[in-house]
Phi, psi and omega in degrees: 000355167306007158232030150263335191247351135293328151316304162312279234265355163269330193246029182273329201284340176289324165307285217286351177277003178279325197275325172298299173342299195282323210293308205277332154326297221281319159284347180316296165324280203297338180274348161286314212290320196256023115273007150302292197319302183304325188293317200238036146350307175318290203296313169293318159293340160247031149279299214307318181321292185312324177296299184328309195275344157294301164297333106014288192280311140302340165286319182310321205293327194268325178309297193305318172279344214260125188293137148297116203249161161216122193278054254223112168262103184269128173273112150265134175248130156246137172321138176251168179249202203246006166258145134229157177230132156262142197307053183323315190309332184254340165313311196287316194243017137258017173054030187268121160316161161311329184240020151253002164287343164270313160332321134001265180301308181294332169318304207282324144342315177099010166290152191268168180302326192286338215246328172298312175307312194287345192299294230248352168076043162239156188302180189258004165302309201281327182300325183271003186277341176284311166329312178304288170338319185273312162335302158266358155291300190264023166080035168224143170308304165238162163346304178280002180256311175318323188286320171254011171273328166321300183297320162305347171278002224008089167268280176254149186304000000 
């Protein structure tokens, strides 16, 4: 490093007047900036004002506007009527067996695929290839849609 401390020492009066320099930049700066500020005092604490109460004013505007769900569960009983007949035409035209028409019937019991198998004295593979079945005859997804589309078919009671 003995030509770094020769460099300082051939180039000190330019350092340092670079350092006087930036010193003096630097108060300079700083004595515009606080006569900016002091001059224009005003304007700046009621931009800031204006900011605060703008955001304010939107956060209130959205806590306010924002819909309230409120959730109301009603038990409806409907009549039954105390016959049922079943809808042999969509039996026919939805192509439902006899023994997935009781699988049906045992679902809609609120019975599990295992309690349907044992019911019925078949495996529990064949109760879910009938489930599959029924699903896609009446075009449904889960249990509960089958179960009421059945009902709206007068399929099951």
């Amino acid at each position: 490093m003995p030509g770094s401390a020769n460099f300082l020492t051939k180039n000190k009066s330019i350092i340092l007047y670079g350092v006087f320099l930036a010193l003096m930049l630097f108060l300079l700066k700083w004595l515009e900036l606080r006569f900016l500020i002091i001059s224009h005092a005003f304007e700046i604490y009621a931009g800031a004002i204006a900011i605060i109460f703008t955001a304010l004013g939107i956060w209130l505007a959205l806590k306010l506007t924002k819909p309230k769900t409120v959730l109301i569960e009603k038990e409806i009983f409907t009549p039954r009527s105390e016959t049922f007949i079943l809808n042999e035409k969509e039996l026919m035209r939805l192509n439902i067996s006899k023994r997935e028409l009781e699988v049906l019937q045992l679902m809609s019991e609120g019975l599990s695929n295992q309690e349907i198998a044992s019911r019925l004295f078949v495996s529990l593979n064949t109760i879910k290839t009938h489930n599959a079945r029924l699903f896609e005859k009446l075009e449904a997804k889960r249990r509960t849609q089958a179960i009421e589309t059945a009902k709206k078919l007068n399929l099951i009671p």
